[in-house]
Structures are given as C-alpha cells and as structure tokens.
C-alpha atoms as a printed R data frame, in Angstrom:
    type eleno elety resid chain resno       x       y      z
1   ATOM     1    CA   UNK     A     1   0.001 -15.968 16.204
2   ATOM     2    CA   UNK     A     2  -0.716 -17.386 19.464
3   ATOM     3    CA   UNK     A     3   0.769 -20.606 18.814
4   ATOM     4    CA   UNK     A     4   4.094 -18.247 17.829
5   ATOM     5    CA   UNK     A     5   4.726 -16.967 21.269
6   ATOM     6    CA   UNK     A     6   4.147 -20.609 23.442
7   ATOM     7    CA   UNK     A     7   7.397 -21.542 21.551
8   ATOM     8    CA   UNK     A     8   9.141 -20.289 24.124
9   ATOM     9    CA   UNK     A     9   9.373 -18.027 27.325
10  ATOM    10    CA   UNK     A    10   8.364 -14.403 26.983
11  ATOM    11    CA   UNK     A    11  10.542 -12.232 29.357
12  ATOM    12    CA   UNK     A    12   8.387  -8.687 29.850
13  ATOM    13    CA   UNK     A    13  10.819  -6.429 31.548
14  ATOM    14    CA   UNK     A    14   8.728  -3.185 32.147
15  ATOM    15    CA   UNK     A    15   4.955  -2.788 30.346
16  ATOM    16    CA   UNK     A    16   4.614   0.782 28.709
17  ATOM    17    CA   UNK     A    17   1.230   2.686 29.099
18  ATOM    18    CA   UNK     A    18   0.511   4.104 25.983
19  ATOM    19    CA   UNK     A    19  -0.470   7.831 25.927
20  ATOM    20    CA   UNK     A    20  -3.150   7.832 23.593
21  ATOM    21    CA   UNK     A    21  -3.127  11.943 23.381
22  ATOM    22    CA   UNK     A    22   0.204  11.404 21.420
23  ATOM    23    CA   UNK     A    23  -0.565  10.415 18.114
24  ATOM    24    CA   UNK     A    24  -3.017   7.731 19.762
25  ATOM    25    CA   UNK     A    25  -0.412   6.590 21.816
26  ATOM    26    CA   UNK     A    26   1.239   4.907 18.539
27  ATOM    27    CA   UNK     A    27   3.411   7.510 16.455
28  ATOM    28    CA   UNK     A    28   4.798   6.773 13.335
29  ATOM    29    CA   UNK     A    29   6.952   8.376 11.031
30  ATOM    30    CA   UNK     A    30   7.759   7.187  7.153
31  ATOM    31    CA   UNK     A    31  10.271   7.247  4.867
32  ATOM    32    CA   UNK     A    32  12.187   6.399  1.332
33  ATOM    33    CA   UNK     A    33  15.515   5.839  0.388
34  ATOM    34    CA   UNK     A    34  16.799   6.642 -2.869
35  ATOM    35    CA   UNK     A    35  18.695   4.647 -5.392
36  ATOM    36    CA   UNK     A    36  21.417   6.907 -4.485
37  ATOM    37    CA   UNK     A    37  20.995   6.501 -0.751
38  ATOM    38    CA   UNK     A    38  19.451   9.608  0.136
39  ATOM    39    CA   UNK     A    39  16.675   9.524  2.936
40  ATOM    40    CA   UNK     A    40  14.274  11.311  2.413
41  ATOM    41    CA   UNK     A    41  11.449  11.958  5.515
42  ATOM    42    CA   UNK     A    42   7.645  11.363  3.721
43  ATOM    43    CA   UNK     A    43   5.408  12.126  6.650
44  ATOM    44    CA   UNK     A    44   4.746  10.976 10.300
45  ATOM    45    CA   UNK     A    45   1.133  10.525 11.677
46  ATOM    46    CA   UNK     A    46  -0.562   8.550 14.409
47  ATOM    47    CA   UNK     A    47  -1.474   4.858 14.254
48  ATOM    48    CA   UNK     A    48  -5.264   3.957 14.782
49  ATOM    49    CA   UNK     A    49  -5.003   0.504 16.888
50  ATOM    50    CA   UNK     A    50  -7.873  -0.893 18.320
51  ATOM    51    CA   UNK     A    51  -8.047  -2.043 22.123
52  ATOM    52    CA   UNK     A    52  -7.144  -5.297 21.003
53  ATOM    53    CA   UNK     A    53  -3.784  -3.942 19.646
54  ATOM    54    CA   UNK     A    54  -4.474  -4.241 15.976
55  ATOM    55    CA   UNK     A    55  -3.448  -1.969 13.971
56  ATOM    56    CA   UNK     A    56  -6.192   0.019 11.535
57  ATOM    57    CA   UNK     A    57  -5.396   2.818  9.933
58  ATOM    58    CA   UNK     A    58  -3.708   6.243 10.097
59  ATOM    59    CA   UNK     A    59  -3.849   9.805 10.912
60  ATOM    60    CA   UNK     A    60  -2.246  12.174  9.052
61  ATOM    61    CA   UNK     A    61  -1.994  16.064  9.494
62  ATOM    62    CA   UNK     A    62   0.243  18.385 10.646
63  ATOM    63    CA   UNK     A    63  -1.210  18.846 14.252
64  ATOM    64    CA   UNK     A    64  -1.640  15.078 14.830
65  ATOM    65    CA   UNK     A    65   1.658  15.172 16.813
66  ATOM    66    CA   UNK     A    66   3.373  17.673 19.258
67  ATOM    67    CA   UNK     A    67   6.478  19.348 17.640
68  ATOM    68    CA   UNK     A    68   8.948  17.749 20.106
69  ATOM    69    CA   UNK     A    69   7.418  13.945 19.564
70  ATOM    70    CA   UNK     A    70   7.150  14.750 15.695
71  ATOM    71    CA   UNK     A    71  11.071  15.901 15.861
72  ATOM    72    CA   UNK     A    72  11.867  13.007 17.689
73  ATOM    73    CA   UNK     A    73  10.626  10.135 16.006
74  ATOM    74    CA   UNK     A    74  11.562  11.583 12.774
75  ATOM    75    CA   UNK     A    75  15.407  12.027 14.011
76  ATOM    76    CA   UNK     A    76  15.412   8.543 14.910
77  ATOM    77    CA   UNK     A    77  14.250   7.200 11.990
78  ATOM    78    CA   UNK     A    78  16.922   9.229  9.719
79  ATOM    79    CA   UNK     A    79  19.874   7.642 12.334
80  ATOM    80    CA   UNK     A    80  17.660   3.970 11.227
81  ATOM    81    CA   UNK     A    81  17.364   4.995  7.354
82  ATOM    82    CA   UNK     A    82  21.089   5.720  7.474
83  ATOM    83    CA   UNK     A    83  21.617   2.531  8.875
84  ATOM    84    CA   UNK     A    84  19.431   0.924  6.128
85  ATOM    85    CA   UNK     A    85  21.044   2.917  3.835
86  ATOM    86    CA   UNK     A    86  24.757   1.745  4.527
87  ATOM    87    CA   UNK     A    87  23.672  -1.744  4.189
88  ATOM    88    CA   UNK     A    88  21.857  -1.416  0.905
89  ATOM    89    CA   UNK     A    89  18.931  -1.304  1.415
90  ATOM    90    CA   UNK     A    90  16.767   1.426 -1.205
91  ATOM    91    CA   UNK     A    91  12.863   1.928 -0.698
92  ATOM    92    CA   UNK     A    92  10.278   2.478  1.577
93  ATOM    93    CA   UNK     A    93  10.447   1.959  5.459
94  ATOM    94    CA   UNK     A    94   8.530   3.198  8.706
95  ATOM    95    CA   UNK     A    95   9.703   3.369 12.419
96  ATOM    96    CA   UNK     A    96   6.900   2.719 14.943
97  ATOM    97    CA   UNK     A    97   6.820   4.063 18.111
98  ATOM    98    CA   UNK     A    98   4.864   3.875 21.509
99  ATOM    99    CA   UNK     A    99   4.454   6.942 23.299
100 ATOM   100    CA   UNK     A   100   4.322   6.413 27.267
101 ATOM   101    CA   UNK     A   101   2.080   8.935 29.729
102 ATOM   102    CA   UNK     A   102   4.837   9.618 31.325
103 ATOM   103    CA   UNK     A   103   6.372  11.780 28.367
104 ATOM   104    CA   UNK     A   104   9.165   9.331 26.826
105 ATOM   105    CA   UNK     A   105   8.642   7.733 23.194
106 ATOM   106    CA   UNK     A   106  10.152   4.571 22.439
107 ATOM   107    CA   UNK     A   107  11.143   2.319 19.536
108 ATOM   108    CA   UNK     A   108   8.836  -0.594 19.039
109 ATOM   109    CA   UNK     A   109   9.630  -1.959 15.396
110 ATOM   110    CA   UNK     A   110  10.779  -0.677 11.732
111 ATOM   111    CA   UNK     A   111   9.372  -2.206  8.579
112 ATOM   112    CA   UNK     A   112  11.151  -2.209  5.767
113 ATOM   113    CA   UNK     A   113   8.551  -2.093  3.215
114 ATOM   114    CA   UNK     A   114   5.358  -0.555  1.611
115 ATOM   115    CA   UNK     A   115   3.200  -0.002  4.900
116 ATOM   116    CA   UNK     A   116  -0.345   0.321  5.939
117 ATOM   117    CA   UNK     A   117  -0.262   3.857  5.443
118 ATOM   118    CA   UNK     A   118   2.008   4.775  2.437
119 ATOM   119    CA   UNK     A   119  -1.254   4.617  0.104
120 ATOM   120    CA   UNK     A   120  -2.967   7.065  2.359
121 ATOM   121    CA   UNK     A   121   0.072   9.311  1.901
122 ATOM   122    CA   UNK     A   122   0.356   9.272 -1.931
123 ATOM   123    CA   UNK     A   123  -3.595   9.211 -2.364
124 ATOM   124    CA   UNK     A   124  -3.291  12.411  0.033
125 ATOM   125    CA   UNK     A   125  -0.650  14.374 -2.420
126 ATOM   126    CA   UNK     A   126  -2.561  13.403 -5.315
127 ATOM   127    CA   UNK     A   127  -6.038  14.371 -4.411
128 ATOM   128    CA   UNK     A   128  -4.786  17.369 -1.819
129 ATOM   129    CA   UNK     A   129  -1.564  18.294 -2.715
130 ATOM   130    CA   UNK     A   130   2.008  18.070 -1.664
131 ATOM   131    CA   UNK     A   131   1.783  20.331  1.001
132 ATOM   132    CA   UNK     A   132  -1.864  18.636  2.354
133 ATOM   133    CA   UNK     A   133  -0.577  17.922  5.813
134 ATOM   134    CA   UNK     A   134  -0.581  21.640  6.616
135 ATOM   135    CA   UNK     A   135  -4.004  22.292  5.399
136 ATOM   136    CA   UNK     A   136  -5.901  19.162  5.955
137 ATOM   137    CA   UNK     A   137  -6.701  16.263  7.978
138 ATOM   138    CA   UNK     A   138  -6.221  12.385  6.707
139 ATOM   139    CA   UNK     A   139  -8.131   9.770  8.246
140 ATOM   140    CA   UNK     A   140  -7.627   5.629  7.086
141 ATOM   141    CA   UNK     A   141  -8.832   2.251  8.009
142 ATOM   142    CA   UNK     A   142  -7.946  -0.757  5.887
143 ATOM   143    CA   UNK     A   143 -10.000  -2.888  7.350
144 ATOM   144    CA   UNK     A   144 -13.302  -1.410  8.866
145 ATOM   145    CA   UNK     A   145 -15.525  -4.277  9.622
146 ATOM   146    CA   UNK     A   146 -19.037  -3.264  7.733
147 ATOM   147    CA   UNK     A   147 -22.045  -3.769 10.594
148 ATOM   148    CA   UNK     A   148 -24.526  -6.513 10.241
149 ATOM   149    CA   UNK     A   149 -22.858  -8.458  8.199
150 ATOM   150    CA   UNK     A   150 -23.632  -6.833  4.967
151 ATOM   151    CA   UNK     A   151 -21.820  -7.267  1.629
152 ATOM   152    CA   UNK     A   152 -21.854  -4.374 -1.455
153 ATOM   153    CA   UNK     A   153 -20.910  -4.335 -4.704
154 ATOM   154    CA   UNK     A   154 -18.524  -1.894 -5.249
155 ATOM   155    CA   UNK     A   155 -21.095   0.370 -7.917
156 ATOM   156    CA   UNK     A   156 -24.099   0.059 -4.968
157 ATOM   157    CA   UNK     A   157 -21.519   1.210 -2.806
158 ATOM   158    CA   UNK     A   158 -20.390   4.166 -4.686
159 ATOM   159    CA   UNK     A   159 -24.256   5.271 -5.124
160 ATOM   160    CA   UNK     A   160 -24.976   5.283 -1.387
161 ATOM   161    CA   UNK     A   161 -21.689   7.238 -0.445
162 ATOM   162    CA   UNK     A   162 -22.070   9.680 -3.353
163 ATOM   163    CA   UNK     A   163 -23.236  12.508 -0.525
164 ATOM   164    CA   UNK     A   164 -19.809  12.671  0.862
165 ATOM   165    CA   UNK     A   165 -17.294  10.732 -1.660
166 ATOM   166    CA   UNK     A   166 -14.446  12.844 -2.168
167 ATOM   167    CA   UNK     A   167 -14.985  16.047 -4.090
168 ATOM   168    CA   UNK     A   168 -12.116  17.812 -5.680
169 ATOM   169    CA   UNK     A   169 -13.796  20.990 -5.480
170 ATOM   170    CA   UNK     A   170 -14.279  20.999 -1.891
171 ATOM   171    CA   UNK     A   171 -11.304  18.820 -1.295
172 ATOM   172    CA   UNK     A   172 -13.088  16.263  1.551
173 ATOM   173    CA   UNK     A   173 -14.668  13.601  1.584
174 ATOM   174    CA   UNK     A   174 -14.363   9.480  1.340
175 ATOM   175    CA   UNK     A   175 -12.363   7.588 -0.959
176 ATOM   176    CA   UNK     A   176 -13.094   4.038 -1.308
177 ATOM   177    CA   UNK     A   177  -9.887   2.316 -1.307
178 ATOM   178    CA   UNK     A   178 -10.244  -0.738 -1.961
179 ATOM   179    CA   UNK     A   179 -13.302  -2.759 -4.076
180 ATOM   180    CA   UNK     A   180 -11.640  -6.310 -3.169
181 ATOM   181    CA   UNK     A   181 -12.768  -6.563  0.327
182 ATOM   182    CA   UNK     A   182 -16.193  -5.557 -0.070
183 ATOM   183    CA   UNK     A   183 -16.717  -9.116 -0.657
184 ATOM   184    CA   UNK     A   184 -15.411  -9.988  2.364
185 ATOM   185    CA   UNK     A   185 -17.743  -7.463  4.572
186 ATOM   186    CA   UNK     A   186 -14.823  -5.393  4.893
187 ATOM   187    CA   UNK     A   187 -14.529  -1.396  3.561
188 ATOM   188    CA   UNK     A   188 -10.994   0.131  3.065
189 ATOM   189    CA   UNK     A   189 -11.315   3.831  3.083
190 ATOM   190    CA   UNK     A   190  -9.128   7.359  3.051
191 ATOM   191    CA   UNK     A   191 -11.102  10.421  4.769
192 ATOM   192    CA   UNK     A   192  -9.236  13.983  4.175
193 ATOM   193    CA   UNK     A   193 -11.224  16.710  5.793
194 ATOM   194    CA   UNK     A   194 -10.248  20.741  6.152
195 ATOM   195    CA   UNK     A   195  -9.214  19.476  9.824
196 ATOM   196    CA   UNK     A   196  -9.782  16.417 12.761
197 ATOM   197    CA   UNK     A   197 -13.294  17.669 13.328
198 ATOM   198    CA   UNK     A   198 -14.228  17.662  9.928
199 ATOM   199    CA   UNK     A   199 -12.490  14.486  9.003
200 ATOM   200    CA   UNK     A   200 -14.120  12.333 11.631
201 ATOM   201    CA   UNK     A   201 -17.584  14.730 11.121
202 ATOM   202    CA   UNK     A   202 -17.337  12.913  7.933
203 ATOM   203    CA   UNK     A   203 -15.988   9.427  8.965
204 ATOM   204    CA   UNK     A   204 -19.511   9.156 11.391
205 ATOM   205    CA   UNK     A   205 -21.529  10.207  8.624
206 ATOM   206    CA   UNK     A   206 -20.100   6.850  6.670
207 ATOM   207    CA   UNK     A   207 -20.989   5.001  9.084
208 ATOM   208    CA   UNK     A   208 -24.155   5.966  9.735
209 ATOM   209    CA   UNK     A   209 -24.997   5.326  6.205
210 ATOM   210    CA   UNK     A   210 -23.865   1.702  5.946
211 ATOM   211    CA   UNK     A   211 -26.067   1.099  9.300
212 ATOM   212    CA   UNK     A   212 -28.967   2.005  7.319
C-alpha cells in the first residue's frame, strides 16, 4: 500500500477530525439493489477502525447513530444506489462516511460489493430477528488479533467460550465467525447483546478468557 501512494503526489486539501461520538467517527450505511432496480436501505451502523485507520468491525443497533446523521447518510446513499441503479448495477453496496467534530458528515468511499459487515447483518436477523436493531446491540471484528500468540482449534475454542457463546434463549452472546483464521492467530467474531453495555460486557469477558 505504501508503495501505491509514492506513485505520485498526494494533494491533501483540508484534514477532517473524526468525531468518534458519531458512530466512532466512521458511519456507515448499507444497502441492496434488486434485480428490478429497487433500493432497498439494509441497516447503517458505526465502523470500528483502529488508531491506525484499519478498519475492524461494526456496530450495529438502533442508537449507534443520532437520528439526523442516521437520516443523512442513509439519504445519500439512496441518491448513490439510484445512481448504481441507472447504470446496472444489482446487489449489495455500502457508503462510508467520516463524521467531523464540528457537526458535518462527509462522503469518503462506496463499495460496491459484499462488505465487512453484511455477514454481521444477516447473522443478526437470523439469530435476533428482523427487527434486532431496535432491541439489541451488534458488536463485530473480523480480524481480532488473539494475545500471545496463541493458535486454537476451532472445537478447543468452542469449549472455552461455551460460558457466553450465543444462546438463543437469552438471545446474547458470541458467535464464532469464522474457524479459518484461527490458524492464523486471528478470531472473527459477532457479539449481539440486549444493548452497548451488555454487548461489550460480553466482548471483555472474551477476551479475558483467551488471555488465560
């Protein structure tokens, strides 16, 4: 990536100082075409990005975002999706955003594509229900970096998380996402809690078991 941007000059115009009350300064919102061209809005949630700038995971609920950012990005990405839309395009897309301390949200990119948070979206409406944004909170990171270097099979895994893998009865808990990149030293992982405090309640507990 590096090597990318010495191509060439890099003209920086203004910087933006992300607000990282606001959907952790990174709001998102996702949707789907149709194969008759119909957009239709699938949720919007805040991006977890690292100081580094890399992007993590999501956050999903229906307080992650105030009412007036949540309305905006999501009418911007219908005028975008329409756009798509004319020129043929049918399927998933996202519109990022970066929202600035001083109040404004701007566009930084749109991927047209299956994102880093569309699994944590249909996992969430599978396990919680259609309406789970209203009634739960959805934490994700597809790449959590498991301390001291440890590797687990996916089975030895499963065992020590059992206290707080999801439960359908109490709808909360972790959900392994991913056995792949265990191998790796790497855990991919969907947390839905009753709300934020519960979610990341839960997300600490995790961690403090793979410390052990």
């Amino acid at each position: 990536m590096d090597a990318y941007w010495e191509k060439f000059p890099v003209v920086v115009e203004s910087l933006v100082a992300p607000n990282p009350r606001i959907g952790g300064g990174f709001p998102n919102a996702e949707f789907l075409i149709k194969k008759n061209g119909e957009v239709k809005f699938l949720y919007s949630c805040g991006m977890r990005v690292d100081r580094q700038g890399v992007f993590g995971g999501v956050e999903i609920s229906e307080d992650v975002l105030p009412k007036r950012v949540a309305s905006r990005i999501t009418d911007i990405g219908y005028l975008i999706g329409e756009q798509y839309a004319k020129d043929g395009y049918r399927g998933f897309y996202d519109v990022d955003f970066i929202a600035e301390r001083g109040g404004e949200v701007y566009v930084s990119e749109s991927n047209v594509r299956v994102t880093g948070g569309t699994h944590v979206y249909q996992a969430a409406i599978e396990l919680a229900g259609r309406n789970f944004t209203k009634k739960s909170c959805v934490l994700s990171d597809n790449m959590y970096k498991i301390p001291r270097k440890k590797k687990y099979a996916f089975g030895e895994l499963k065992k020590l998380m059992s206290p707080i893998l999801y439960s359908r009865k109490t709808k909360e808990g972790v959900v392994i996402a991913s056995e792949s990149l265990l191998s790796k030293g790497k855990l991919a992982y969907i947390i839905i809690g009753k709300n934020k405090r519960r979610a990341e309640m839960i997300e600490e507990e995790m961690k403090k078991i793979l410390l052990k």
